[in-house]
LUMVEX-602672 format. One record per atom (N, C-alpha, C): x, y negated, z negated. Coordinates in steps of 0.001 Angstrom, whole numbers, plus 500000, padded with zeros to 6 digits. Layout:
<atoms>
XYZ...
</atoms>
This chain:
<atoms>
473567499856500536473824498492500051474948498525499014476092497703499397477000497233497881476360497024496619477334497613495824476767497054494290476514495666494042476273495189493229475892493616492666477053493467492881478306494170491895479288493258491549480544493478492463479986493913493899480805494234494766481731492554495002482759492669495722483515491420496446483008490204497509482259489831497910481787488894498808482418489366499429481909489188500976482482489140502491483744487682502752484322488073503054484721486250503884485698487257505230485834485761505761487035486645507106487894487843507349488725487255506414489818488101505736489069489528505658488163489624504960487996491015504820487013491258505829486343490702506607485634491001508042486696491950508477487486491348508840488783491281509950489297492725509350489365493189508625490426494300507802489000495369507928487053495059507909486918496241508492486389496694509701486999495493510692486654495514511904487971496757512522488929496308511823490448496786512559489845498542512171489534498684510635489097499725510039488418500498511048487646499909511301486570500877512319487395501479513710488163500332514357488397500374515611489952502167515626490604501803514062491383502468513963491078504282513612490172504094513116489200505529512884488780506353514306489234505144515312488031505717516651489837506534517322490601505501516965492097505650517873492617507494517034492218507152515624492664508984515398492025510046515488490758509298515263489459510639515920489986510633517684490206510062518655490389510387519678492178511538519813492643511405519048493711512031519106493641512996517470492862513870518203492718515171516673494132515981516476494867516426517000495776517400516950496728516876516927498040518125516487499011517333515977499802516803517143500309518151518127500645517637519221500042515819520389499319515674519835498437514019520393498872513017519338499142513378518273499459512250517314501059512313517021501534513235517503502702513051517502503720512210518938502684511963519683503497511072520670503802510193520320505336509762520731505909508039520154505828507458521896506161506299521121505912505084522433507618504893523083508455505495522331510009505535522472510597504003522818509914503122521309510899501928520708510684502408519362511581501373518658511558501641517310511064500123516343510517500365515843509242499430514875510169498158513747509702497300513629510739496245513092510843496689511677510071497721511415510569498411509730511753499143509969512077499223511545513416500557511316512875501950511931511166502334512194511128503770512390510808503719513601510833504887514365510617505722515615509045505245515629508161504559516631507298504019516595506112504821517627505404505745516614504288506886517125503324505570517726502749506561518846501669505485519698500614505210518935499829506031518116498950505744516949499564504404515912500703504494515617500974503074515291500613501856515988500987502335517174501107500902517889499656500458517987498684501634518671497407501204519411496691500813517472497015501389516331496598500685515465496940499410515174498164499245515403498745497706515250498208496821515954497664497463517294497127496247518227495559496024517688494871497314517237493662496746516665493568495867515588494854496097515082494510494747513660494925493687514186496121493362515087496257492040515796495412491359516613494292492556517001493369491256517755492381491015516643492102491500515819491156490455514692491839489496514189493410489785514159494125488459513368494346487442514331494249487465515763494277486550517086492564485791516900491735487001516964490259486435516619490019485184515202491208485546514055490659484550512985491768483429513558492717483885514267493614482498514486492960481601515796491931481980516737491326481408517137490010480662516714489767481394515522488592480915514897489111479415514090490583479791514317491141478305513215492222478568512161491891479494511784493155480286510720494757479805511358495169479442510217496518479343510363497804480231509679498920481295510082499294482076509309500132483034509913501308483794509094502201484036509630501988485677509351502684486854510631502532487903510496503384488490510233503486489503508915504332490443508576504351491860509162504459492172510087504230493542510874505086494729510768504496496076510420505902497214510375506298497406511819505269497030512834506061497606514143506612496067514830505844494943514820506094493682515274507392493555514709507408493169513434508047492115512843507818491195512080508165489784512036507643488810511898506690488037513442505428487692512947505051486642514235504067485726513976504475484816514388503681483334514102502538483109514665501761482169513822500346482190514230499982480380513581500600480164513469500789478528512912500765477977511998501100478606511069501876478477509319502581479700508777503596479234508536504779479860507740503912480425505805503475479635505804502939479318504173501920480624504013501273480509505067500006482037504461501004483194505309500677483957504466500696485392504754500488486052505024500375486979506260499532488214506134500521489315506585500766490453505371501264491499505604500593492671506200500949493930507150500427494941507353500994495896507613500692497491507683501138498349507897500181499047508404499828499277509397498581499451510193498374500709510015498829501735509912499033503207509402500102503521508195499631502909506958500838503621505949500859505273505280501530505857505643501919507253505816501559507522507163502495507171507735502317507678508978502421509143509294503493509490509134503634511275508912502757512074508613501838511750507427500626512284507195499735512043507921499572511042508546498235511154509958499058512081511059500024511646511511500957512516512949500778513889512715500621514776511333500623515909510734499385516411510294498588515551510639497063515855509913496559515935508889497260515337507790497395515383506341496765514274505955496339514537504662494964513694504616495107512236503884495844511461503497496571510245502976497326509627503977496428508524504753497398507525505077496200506488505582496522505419505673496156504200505128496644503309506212495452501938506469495766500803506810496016499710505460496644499302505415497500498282504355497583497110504842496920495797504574496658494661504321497000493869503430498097492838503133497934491602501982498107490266502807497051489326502014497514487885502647497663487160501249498778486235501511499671485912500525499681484444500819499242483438500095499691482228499827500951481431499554501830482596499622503792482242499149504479483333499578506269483506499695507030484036499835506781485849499159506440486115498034506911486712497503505314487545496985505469488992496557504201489943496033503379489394495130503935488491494315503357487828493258501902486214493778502332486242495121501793485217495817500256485822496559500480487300496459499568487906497500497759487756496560496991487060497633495282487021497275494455487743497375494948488722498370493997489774498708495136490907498840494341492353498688495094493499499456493972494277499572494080494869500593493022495827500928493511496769501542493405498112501554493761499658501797492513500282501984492648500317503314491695501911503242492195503432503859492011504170503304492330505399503246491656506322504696492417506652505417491382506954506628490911508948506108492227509267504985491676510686504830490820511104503748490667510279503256489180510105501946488445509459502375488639508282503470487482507183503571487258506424502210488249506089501510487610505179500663488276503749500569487926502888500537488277501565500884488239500571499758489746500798499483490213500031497796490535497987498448490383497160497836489651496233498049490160495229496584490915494786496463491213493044495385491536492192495829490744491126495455491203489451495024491702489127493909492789487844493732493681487719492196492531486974491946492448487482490541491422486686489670490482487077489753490040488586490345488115488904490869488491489925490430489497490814489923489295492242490469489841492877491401489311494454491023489723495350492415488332496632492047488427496820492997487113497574493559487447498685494323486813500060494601486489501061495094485016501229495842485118501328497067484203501402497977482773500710497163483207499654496667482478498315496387482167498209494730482224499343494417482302499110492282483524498934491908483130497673491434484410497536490466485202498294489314487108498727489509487730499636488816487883499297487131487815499997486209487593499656484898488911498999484560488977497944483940490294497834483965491117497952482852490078498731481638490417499221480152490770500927480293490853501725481300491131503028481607492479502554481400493221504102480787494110504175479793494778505422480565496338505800480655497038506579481035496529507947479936497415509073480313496948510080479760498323510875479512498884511422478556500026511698478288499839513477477532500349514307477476500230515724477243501046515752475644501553517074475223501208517005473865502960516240473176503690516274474693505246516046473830505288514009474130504480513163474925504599512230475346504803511604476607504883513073477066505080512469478921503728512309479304504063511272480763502940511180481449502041512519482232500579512678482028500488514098482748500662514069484144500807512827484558500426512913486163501061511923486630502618511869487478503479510897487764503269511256489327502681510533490517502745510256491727504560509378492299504745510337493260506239509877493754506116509677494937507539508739495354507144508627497181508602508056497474508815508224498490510157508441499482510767509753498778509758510672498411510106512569498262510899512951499290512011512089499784513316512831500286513976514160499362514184514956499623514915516196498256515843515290497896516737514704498487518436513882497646517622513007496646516866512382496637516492510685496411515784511563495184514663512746495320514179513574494237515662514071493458516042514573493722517572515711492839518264514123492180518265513254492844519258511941492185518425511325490914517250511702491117516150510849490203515497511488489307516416513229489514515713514710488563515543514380487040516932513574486123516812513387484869515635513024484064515320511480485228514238510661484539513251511119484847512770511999486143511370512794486288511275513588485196512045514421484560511836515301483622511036514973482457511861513531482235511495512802480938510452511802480733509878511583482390508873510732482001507346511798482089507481513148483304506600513661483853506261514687483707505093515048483278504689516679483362504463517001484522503810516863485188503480517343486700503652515869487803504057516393488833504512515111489839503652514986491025503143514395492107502152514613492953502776513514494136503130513761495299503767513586496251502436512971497342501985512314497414500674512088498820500980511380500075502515511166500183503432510508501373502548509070502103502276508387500714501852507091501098501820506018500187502720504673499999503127504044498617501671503500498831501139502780499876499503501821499369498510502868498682498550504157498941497756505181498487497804505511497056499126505979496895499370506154495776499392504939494789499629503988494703499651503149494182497933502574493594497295503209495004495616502633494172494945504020493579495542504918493475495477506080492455495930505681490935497016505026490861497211504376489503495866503452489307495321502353490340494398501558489803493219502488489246492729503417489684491915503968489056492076505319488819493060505106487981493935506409486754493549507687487090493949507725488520493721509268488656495133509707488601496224508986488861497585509515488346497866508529487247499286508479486113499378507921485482500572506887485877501004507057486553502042505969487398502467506689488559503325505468489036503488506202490098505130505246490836506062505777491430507865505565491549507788505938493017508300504961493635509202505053495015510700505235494683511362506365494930512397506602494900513539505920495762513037505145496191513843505045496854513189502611497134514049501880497485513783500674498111512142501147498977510962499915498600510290500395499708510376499142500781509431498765501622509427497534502206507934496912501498507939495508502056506933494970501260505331495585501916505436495629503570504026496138503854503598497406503470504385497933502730504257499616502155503167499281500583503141497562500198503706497892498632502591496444498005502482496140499026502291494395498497500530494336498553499872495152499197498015494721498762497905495950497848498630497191497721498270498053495985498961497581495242499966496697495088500253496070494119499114495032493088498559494141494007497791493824493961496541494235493267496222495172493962494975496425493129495546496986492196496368497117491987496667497551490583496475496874489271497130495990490056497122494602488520495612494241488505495134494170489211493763493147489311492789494903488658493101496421488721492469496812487814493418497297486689493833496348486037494419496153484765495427497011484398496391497228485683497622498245485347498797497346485418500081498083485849501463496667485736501296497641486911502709496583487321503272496644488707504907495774488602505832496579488907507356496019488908508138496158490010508859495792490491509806495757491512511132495278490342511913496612490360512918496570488665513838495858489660514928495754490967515769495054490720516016493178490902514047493276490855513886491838490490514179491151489344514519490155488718514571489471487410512585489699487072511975489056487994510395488829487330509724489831488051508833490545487694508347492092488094508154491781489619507269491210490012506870490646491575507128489897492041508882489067492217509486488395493051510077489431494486509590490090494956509624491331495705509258490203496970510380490262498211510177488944499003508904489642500197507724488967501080507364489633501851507916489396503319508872490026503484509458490685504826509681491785504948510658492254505985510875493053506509512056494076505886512649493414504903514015494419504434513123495118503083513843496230503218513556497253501526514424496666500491514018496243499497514695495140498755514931496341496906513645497238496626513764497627495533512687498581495828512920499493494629512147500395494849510396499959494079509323500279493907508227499827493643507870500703492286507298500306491022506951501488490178505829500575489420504684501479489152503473501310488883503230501558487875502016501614486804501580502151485542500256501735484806499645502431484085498403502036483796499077500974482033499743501450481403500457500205480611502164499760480728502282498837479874503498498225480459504455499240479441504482499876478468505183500802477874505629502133479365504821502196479738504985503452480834505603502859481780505790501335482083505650501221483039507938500896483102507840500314481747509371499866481574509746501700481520509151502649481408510086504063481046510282504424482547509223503904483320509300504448485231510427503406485760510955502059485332511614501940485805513108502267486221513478502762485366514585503492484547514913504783485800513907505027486376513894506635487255514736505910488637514209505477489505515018505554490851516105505864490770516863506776491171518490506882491608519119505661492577
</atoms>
């Protein structure tokens, strides 16, 4: 049984652990690397080489989102392999990334994630829900704006405090688009913000590691896209960390489509959080 102060059920999150389940069955059927490394040979409206585990995940979350748009739901789809696709309002949102870190599932590595936000407006700052679950921990991070954010149904403290070593750096800085160039371009400010760095090749992942301060922030080196970025954003803030998109004017005017607009940087306070922005090359 959920805790007391777990999240209520409603659609929305039906739907995110119906796809959950169906997507657990699609990588347990394909254990090895050679099986998860087959692509479907198109390429995905984010831009990448589109592995069949993407797709057959993409299709499990599209038929629960066909199921709530038949149920009546009205709402538009942000997809890494689709695209954009309509469902009969422009105005709601729903972003996804049906496998975020993909590489790490294709490789057997244990971080990667279905990624969920539905958004009432244009932009990250609009998003109501995000939900991530982790298929290589199994744990299923979970906020509403204004409720919280939660871990496999207890709510994250949202007075947990970063942790810094004896000269002022952070002890534990999580990174992602760990290209070597994008790392070597961004070497100065890692030095100066980070004692140790932790790489888990997944921004929704890493990002709900900041919500419950098991790293102390956490930098995409690089532009991410919004379905990479936009339901741990979410969980972050809602368990009482920041969240910026620096080459915005306002931290979360970060648009939700399809282009990489800025890079994403996280933090358990906003002092840490203005020193992480400073890093991307």
């Amino acid at each position: 049984m959920a805790p007391a102060d777990s999240l209520p059920d409603d659609d929305w999150l039906v739907a995110c652990r119906q796809a959950t389940q169906t997507i657990r069955g699609i990588l347990e059927a394909r254990p090895t690397v050679l099986e998860r490394a087959e692509e479907t040979g198109n390429t995905g409206g984010g831009g990448d080489r589109t592995l069949c585990i993407d797709s057959e995940a993409e299709a499990a979350m599209f038929a629960e989102l066909q199921t709530l748009h038949d149920g009546g739901k009205r709402f538009t789809v942000v997809s890494e392999e689709r695209g954009e696709v309509g469902f009969g309002d422009a105005g709601l949102r729903v972003v996804i990334d049906p496998i975020d870190g993909s590489l790490n599932a294709k490789r057997g590595l244990a971080h990667h994630a279905l990624s969920v936000a539905v958004a009432d407006g244009p932009t990250v700052a609009d998003v109501i829900l995000g939900y991530v679950y982790d298929f290589g921990t199994r744990e299923e991070w979970v906020a509403r704006r204004g409720a919280g954010a939660f871990l496999n149904g207890a709510r994250l403290d949202p007075a947990l405090e970063e942790q810094r070593v004896h000269d002022g750096r952070l002890e534990v800085l999580a990174i992602e688009s760990a290209d070597p160039r994008w790392v070597a371009a961004s070497m100065e400010g890692l030095l100066g913000a980070a004692y140790r760095l932790r790489a888990m090749g997944a921004i929704a992942v890493s990002l709900c590691q900041v919500a419950a301060a098991r790293v102390d922030g956490m930098v995409s080196l690089r532009s991410c896209r919004s379905f990479d970025a936009a339901a741990g954003a979410l969980i972050v803030a809602e368990a009482g960390g920041c969240v910026a998109f620096p080459r915005f004017d306002e931290p979360l005017d970060a648009p939700l489509d399809l282009q990489p607009h800025s890079p994403v940087v996280a933090a358990r306070s906003s002092e840490a959080l203005e020193l992480l922005k400073t890093i991307p090359g």
